[in-house]
C-alpha positions in Angstrom: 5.8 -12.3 -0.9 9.3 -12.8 0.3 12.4 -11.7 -2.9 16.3 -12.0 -2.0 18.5 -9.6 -3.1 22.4 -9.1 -2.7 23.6 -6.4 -1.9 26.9 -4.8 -2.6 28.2 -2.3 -0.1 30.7 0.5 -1.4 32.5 3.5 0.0 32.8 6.2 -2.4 30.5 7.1 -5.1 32.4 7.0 -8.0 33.7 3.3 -7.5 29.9 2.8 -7.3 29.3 4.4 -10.5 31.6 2.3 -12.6 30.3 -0.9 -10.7 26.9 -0.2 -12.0 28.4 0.5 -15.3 30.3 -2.4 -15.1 27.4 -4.7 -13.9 25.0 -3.9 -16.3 27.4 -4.2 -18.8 27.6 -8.3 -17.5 24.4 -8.1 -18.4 22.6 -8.1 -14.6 19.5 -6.2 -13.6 20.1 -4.1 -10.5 17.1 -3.6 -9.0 18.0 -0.3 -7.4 21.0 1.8 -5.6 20.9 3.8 -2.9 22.6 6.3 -0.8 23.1 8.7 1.4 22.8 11.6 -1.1 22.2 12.2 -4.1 24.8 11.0 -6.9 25.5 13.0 -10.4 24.8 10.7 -12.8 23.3 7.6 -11.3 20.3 7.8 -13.2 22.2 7.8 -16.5 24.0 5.2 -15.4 21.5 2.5 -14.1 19.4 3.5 -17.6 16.5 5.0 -15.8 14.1 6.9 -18.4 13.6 10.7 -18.1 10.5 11.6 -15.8 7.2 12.2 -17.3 6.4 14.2 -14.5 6.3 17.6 -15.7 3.7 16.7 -18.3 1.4 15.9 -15.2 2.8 19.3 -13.9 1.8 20.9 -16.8 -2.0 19.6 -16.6 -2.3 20.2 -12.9 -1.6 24.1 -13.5 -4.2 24.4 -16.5 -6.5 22.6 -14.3 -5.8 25.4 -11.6 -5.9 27.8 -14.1 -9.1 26.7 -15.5 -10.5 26.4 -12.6 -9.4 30.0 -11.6 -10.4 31.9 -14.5 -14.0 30.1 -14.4 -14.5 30.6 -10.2 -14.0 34.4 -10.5 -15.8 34.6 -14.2 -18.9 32.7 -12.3 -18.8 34.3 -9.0 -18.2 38.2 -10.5 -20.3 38.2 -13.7 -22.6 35.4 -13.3 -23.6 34.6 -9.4 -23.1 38.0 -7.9 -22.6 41.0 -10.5 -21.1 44.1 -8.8 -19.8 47.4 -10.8 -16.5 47.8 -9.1 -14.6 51.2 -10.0 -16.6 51.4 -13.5 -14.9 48.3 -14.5 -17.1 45.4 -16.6 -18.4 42.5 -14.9 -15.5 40.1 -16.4 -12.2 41.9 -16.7 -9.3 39.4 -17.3 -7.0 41.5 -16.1 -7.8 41.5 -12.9 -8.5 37.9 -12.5 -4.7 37.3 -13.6 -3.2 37.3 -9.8 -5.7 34.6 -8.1 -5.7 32.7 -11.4 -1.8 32.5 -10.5 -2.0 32.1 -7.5 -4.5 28.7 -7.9 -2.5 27.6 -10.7 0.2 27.1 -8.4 -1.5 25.6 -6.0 -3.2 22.8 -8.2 0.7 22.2 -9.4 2.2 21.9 -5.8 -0.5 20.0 -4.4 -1.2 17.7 -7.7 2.7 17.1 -7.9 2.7 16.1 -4.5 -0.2 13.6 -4.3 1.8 12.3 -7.7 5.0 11.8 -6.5 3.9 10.0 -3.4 1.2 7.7 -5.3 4.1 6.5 -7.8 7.0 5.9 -5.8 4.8 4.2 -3.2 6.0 6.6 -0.4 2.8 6.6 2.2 2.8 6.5 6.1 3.6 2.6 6.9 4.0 0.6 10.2 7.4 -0.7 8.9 9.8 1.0 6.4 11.6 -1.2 4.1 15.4 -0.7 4.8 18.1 -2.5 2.3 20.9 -1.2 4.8 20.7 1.1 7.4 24.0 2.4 6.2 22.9 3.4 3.3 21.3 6.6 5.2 24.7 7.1 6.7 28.2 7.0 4.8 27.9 3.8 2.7 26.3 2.8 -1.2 24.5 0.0 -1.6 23.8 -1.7 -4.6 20.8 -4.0 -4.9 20.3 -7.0 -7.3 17.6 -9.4 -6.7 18.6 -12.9 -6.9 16.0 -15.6 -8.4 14.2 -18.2 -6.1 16.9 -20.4 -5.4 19.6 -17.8 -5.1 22.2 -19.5 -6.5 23.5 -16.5 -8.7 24.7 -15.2 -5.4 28.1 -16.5 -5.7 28.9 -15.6 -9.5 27.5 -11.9 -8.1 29.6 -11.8 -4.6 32.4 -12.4 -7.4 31.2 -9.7 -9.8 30.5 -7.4 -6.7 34.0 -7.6 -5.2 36.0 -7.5 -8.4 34.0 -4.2 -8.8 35.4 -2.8 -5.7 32.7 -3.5 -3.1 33.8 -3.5 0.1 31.1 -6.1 1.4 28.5 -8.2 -0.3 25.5 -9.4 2.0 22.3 -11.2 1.3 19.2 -9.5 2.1 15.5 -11.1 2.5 13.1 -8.8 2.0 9.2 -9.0 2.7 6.8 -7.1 0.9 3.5 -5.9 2.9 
């Protein structure tokens, strides 16, 4: 499936800011921006929701935990009972370091896996670039344009009264 986007190039951040202020206000949907950095207060401004993440975070360390707590509580009082120092079969207390240590390691690993599987960032032949620039010293702005493109004008207009330096026309295929 082949989309069309324009793109607007700027050169400093904060002229990029109030463009996507300024666009949205006109009522367009930018499809995303992107840049060599990351830019305070971009996600505000382009009306992106606050991550749900952490609540996965949060599940991913009381499955480690749970898991933890039930591997030692099987393994020591259960599979293999030993009387170590005089201490009882299950004693908590000492379970509390690997049951840390696994809870952080279900959180890295799940976060990980997460992050990857929703922003669609796995090994590929060919890596969608907007603007190789954008990795470099430039902004871009993307706003996909409909079938027949023929928004692009009224949106070259909009781009450049909003202080972009260039506005290009990108075809983009998606594998």
């Amino acid at each position: 499936m082949t989309k069309q986007y324009a793109l607007g190039i700027f050169d400093d951040e904060d002229v990029l800011l109030h463009a996507v202020e300024n666009v949205r206000a006109a009522g367009v949907k930018i499809y995303d921006v992107f840049s060599p950095y990351p830019v305070h207060g971009i996600d505000d401004a382009l009306g992106i929701e606050r991550s749900r993440l952490p609540i996965a975070a949060f599940f991913f360390g009381l499955t480690g935990l749970s898991f933890a707590l039930w591997m030692q509580i099987y393994m020591l009082g259960v599979d293999w009972p030993m009387i170590i120092g005089g201490k009882p079969h299950i004693s908590l207390p000492a379970f509390v370091p690997v049951a840390f240590e696994l809870t952080v390691f279900f959180t890295c690993h799940g976060m990980a896996l997460t992050f990857f599987t929703i922003t669609g960032l796995y090994p590929r032949f060919k890596v969608p670039v907007m603007d190789v620039r954008a990795t470099d010293d430039k902004f871009v702005m993307a706003i996909e344009l409909d079938e027949t493109g023929s928004q692009y004008s009224r949106l070259t207009q909009l781009l450049r009264d909003n202080g972009a330096s260039e506005v290009n026309q990108k075809e983009m295929t998606n594998n």
